[in-house]
C-alpha positions in Angstrom: -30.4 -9.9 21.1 -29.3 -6.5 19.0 -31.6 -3.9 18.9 -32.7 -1.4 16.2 -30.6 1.0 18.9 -27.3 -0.8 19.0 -27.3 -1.8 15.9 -27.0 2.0 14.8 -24.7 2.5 17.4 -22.1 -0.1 15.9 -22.4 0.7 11.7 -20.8 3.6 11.9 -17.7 1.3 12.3 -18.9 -1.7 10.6 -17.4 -1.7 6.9 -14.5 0.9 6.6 -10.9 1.4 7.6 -10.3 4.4 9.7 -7.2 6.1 10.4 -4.2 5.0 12.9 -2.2 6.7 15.2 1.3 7.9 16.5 2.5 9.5 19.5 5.1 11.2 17.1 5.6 12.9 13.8 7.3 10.4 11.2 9.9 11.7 9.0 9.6 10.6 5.4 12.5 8.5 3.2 14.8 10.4 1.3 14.4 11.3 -2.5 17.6 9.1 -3.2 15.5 5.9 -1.2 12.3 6.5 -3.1 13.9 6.4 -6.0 14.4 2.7 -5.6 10.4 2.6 -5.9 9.4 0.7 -9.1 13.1 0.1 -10.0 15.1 -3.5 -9.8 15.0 -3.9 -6.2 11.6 -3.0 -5.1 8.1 -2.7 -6.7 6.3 0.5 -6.9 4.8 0.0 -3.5 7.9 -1.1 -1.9 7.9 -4.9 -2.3 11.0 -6.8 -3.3 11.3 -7.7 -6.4 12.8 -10.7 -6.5 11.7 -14.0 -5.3 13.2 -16.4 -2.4 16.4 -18.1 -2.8 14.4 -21.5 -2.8 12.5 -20.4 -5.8 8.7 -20.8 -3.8 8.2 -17.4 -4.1 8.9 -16.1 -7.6 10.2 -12.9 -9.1 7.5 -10.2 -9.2 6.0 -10.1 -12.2 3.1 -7.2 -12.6 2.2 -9.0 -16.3 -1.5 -8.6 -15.4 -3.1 -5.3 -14.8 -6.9 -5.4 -15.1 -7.5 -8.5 -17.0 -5.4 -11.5 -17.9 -5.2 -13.5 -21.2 -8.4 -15.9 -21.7 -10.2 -13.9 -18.9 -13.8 -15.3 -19.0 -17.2 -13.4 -19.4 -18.9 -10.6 -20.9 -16.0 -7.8 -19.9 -14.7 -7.3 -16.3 -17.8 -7.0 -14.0 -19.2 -10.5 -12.1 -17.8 -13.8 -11.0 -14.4 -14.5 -12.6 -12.1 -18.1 -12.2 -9.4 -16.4 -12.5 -5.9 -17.4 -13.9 -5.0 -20.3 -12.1 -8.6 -22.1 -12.1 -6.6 -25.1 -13.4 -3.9 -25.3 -11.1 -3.7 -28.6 -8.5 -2.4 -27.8 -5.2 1.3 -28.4 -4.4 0.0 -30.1 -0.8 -2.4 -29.9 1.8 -1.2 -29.1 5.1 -3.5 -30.4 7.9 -2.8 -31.4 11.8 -0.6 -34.7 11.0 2.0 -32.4 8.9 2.0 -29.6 10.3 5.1 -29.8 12.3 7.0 -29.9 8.7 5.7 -26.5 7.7 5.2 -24.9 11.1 8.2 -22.3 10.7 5.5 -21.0 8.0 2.4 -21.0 9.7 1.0 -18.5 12.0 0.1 -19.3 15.8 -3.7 -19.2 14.8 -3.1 -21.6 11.9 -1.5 -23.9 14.1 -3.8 -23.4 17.1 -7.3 -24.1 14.2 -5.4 -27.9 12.8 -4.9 -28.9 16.3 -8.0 -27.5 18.0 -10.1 -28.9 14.6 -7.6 -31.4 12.9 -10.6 -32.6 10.6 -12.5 -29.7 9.7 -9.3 -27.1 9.2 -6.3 -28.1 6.7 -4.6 -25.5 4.2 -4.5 -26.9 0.5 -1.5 -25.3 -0.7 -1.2 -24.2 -4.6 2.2 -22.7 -6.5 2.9 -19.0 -5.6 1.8 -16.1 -8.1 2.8 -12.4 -8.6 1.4 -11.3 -11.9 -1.3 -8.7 -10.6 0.0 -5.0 -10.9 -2.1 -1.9 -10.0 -3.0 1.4 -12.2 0.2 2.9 -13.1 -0.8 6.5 -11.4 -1.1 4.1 -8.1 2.5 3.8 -8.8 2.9 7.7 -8.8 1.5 8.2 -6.3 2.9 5.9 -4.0 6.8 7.4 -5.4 5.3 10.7 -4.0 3.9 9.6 -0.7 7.1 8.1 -0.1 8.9 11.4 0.6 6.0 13.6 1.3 3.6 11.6 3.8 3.8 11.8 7.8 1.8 10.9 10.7 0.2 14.1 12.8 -1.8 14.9 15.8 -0.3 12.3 17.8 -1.0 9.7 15.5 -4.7 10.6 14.6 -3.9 11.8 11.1 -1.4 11.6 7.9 -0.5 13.9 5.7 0.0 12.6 1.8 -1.5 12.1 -1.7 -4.8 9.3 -1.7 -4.8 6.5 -3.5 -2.0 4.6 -2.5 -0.1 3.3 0.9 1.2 6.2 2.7 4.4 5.0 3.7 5.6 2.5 0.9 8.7 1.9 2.6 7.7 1.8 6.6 10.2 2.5 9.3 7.7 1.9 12.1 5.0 -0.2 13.0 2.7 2.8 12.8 3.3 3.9 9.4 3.2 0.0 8.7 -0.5 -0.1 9.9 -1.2 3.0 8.3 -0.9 1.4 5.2 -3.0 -1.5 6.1 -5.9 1.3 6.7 -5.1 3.2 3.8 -4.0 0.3 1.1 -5.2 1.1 -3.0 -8.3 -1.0 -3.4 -11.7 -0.1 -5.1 -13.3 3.3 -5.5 -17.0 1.8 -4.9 -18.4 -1.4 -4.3 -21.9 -2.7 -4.1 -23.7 -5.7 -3.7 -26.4 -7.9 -1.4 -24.2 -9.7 1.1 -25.0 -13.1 3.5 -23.6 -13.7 7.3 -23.1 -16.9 8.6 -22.9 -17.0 12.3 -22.4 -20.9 13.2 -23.0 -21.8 17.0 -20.4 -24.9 18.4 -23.4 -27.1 18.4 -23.1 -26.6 14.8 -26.2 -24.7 14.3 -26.1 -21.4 11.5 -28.2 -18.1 12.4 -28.3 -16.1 8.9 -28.0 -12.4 8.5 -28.0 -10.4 5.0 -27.4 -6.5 4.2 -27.9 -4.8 1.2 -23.8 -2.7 1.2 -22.7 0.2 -0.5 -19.1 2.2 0.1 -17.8 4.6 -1.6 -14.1 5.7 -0.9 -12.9 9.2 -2.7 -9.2 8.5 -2.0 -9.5 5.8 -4.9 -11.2 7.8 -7.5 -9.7 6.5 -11.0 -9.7 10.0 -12.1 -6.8 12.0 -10.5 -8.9 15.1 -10.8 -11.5 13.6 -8.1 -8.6 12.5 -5.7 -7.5 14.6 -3.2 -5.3 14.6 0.1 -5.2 12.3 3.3 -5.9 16.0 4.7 -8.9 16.1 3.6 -12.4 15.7 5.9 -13.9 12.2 4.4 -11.8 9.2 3.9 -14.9 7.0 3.3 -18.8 6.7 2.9 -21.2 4.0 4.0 -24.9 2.4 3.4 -26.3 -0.3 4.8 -29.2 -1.7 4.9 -30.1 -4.9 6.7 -32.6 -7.5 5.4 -32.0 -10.4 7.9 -32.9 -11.4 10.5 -36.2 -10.5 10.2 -36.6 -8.1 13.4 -33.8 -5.9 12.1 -35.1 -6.2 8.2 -35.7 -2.4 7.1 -32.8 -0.8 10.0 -30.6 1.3 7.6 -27.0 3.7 8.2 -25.4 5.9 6.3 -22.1 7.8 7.3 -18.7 8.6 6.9 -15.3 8.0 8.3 -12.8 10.6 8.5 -9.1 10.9 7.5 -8.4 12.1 10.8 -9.3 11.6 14.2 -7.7 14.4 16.2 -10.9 16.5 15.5 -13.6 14.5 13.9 -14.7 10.3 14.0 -17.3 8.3 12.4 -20.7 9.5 11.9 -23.4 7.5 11.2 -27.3 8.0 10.7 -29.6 5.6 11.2 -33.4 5.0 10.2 -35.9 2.6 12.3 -38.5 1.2 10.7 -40.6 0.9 14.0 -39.8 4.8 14.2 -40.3 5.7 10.8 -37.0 8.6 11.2 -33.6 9.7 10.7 -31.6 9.8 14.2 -27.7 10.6 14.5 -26.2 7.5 16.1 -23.4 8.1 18.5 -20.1 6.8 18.1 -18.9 3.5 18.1 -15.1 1.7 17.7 -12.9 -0.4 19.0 -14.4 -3.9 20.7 -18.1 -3.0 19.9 -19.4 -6.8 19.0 -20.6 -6.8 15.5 -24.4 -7.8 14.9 -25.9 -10.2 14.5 -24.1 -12.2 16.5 -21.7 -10.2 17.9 -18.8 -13.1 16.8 -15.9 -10.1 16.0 -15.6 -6.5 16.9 -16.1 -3.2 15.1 -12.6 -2.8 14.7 -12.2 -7.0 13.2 -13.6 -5.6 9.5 -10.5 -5.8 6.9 -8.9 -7.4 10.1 -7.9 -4.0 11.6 -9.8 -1.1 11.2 -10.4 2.1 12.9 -8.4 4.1 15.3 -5.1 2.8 16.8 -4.8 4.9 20.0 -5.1 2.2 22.2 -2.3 -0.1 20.5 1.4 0.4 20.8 2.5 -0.9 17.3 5.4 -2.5 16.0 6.9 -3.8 13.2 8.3 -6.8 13.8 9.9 -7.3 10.0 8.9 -9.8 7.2 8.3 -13.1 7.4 7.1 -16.0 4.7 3.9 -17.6 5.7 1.1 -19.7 4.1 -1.2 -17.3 3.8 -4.8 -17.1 1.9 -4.2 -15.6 -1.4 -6.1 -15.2 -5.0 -9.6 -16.8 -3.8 -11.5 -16.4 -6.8 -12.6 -19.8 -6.6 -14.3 -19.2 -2.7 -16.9 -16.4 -4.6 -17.9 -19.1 -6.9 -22.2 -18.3 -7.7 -22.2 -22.3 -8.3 -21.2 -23.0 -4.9 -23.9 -23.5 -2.1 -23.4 -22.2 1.5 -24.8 -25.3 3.2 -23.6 -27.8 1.0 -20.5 -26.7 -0.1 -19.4 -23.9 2.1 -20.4 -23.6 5.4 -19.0 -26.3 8.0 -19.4 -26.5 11.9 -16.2 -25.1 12.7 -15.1 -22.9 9.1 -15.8 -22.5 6.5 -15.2 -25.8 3.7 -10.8 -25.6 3.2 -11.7 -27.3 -0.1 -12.4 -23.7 -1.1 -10.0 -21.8 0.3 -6.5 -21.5 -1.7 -3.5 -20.5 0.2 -0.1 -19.8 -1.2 3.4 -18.7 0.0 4.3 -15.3 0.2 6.6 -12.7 2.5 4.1 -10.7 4.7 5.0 -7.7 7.0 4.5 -9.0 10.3 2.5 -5.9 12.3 2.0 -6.3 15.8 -0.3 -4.7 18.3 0.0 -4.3 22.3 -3.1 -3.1 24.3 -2.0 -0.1 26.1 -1.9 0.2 30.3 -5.3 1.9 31.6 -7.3 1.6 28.3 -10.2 -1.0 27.6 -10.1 -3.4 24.7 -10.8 -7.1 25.0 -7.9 -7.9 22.7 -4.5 -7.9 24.6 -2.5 -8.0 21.6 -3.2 -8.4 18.1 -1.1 -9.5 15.3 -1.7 -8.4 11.4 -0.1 -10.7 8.3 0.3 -8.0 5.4 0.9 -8.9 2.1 3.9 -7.0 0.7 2.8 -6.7 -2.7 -0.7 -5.0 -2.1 -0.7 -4.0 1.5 -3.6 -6.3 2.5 -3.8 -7.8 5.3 -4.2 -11.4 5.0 -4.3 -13.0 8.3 -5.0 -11.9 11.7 -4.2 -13.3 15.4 -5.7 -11.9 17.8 -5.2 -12.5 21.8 -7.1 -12.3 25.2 -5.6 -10.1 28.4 -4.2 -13.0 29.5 -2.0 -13.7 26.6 -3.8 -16.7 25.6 -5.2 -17.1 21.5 -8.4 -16.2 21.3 -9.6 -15.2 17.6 -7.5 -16.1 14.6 -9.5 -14.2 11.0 -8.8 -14.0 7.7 -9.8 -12.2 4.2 -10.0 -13.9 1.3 -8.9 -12.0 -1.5 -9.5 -12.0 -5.2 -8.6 -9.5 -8.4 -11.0 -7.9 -9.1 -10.7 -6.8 -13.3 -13.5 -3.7 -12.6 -11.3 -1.9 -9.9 -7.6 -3.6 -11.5 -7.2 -4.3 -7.3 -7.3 -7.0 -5.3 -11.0 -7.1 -3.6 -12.2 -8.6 -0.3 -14.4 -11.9 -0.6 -15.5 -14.5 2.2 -14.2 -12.8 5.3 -13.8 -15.8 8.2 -13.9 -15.1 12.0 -13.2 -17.5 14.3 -13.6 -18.0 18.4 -11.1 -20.9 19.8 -12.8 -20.4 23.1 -16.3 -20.3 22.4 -15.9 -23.0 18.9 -17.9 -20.3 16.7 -17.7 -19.0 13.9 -18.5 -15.9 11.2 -18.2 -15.7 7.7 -18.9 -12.6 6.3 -19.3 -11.1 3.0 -20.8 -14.2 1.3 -22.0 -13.7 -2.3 -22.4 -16.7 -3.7 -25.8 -17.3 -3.7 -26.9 -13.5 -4.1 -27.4 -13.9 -8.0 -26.1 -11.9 -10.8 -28.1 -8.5 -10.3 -26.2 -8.6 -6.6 -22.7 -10.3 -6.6 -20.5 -7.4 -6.5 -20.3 -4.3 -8.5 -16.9 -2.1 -8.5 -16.3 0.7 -9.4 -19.4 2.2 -10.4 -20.2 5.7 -10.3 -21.8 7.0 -6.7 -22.0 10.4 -5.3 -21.7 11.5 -2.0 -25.2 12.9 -1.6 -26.4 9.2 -1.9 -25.0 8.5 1.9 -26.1 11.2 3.8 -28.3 11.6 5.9 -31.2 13.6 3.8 -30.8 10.6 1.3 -31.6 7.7 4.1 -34.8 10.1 5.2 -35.8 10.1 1.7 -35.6 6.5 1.0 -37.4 5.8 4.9 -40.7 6.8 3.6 
């Protein structure tokens, strides 16, 4: 059981991406390289352009940038189809095939057909790259690209917010800085459910009313700022199941850099009735309420790296889950349509071909992590990582996660959905970040206007009594 105590001691990490670090300063790409940004080669945040010689992956297109024609609903807040709601998948993948595809499927893919051949398959549908971001996302990331490098051995980066860092990596570190720092949404709200499901198939619910707000993305370039400065990210959260932890509430920020600061967090107990300081918490901390994935699991890496040796293995095509508007449907139910003893329903989930950096992780001699090594799929044409596969001490696959993504027309970014955390060992699962059946007043806002005031920790004594 979680406490009112640890559960304070673990949201300061829950929800956000921290920073990651290097045991060197990086030196930027030259002006002549970043010119290449946004030109006939490359996409403004360092993509290729073009498509694969087999024609699976298409040219990048960037036609779409905050809605899309026929775009359904009363303007771009709420549930959305999508642009491909009437696509039919290409084929399914599943544990009799997989041997034909398995030069593009990740070790944990393989290792969740074979370990559950009926309950995991991966309907595959045709490959899209129509979604572009803000054009000043664009600018930015041009000027990061030859100004932006890793400090303090690692713990911080230098660079304009609101875009990648290092559009054009030549490490694994500056890779996985980008995966912390990617451009998504400004502010995001909403009432979110937890599934935890137990290998006897049973389901243990948990819900949290979530807030973030993250500076760096401010659509107004007057309201952005540098990776130098203090607060990379606020945080509410508010839990309302189970019922012995309804009422326990954090607030708190992450820093930009960890050589001098980390995540701070306040908490309120109901049974208390005040406002304490909670202490710090990272890395492996099991995440309430059933502590299925760590701290350091949310967005599939988060937090700081100093306990990782990184490297970039290159880019790769994969299978990977991509444009799951369809997963966030309101109609769908989470126990009849969504929630299944060993994942969640693939009927769902939409996967699709694309190249992904391939980002890879080594526990460090004489530090503590129960992950041995860790490996991150990142899509190339948003920095988002997709897929994770993660490995015990001994070597042996242990937890293979993934985000489902969908654009979201409020923030004209890709936003997280359903996020899926599976144990091979123990035959549990989590998925996180579950709106369906929140209703309209709680499915997710973006993008709305919140002020920092609102997270500290003045605010969460205010709202305690």
């Amino acid at each position: 059981m979680y406490t009112g105590r640890s559960y304070g001691r673990l949201l300061a990490g829950l929800c956000l991406a921290g920073a990651v670090g290097s045991g060197t300063l990086q030196a930027a790409v030259s002006p002549e390289k970043a010119e290449e940004l946004g030109g006939e080669k490359y996409t403004c945040l360092g993509a290729e352009r073009a498509g694969n010689e087999s024609g699976t992956i298409p040219e990048y297109s960037g036609k779409f940038q905050g809605s899309w024609p026929g775009m359904k609903g009363d303007g771009p807040a709420g549930y959305k189809p999508g642009p491909y709601a009437d696509e039919e998948p290409r084929f399914t993948i599943n544990a009799s095939n997989m041997d034909e595809y398995a030069d593009k499927l990740t070790p944990g893919q393989k290792a969740l057909m074979k370990e559950y051949p009926d309950e995991f398959y991966m309907k595959v549908y045709p490959t899209h790259r129509d979604f572009k971001n803000r054009d000043w996302v664009c600018d930015v990331a041009k000027k990061n690209a030859v100004e932006s490098e890793i400090t303090d051995d690692g713990l911080g980066v230098t660079g304009t917010t609101g875009a990648p860092p290092f559009p054009m990596p030549q490490s694994g570190l500056e890779a996985i800085w980008n995966v912390i720092n990617p451009h998504r949404a400004w502010t995001e709200q909403t009432v979110y459910d937890i599934a935890n499901v137990y290998d006897n198939g049973s389901v243990a619910w948990g819900r949290a009313e979530f807030k973030t707000l993250n500076p760096s993305n401010h659509p107004d370039p007057d309201e952005r700022g540098s990776y130098t400065d203090k607060i990379n990210a606020y945080f509410y959260q508010k839990f309302l199941l189970p019922a012995r932890d309804a009422g326990f509430t954090a607030v708190g920020y992450q820093p930009n850099n960890f050589s001098d600061d980390a995540t701070n967090s306040w908490q309120y107990q109901p049974g208390l009735r005040r406002v304490r300081q909670a202490p710090e918490v990272g890395f492996d901390y099991p995440v309430p309420p059933a502590g299925m994935r760590n701290v350091d699991d949310d967005y599939l890496f988060n937090g700081s790296p100093e306990r990782f040796t990184w490297k970039l293995v290159g880019k790769r095509e994969y299978y990977v889950p991509y444009h799951n508007f369809k997963i966030n449907d309101p109609a769908l139910s989470y126990e009849e349509d969504l929630i299944g003893e060993r994942t969640v329903n693939p009927e769902h989930v939409r996967y699709e071909l694309h190249r992904v950096w391939v980002i890879e992780g080594t526990l460090k001699d004489g530090v503590r992590h129960n992950y041995g090594k860790r490996v991150v799929y990142v899509d190339e044409d948003s920095w988002l990582a997709l897929w994770a596969d993660n490995y015990d001490k001994r070597g042996n696959l242990w937890r293979p996660n993934y985000v489902a993504y969908f654009y979201s027309p409020e923030s004209w970014a890709f936003h997280r959905g359903v996020s899926v955390y599976h144990d091979l060992t123990a035959g549990t699962f989590e998925a996180g970040y579950l709106v369906n059946e929140a209703g309209e007043d709680n499915w997710w806002k973006i993008n709305r206007e919140l002020e920092p005031s609102q997270f500290s920790p003045e605010a969460l004594s205010r709202r305690g009594r």
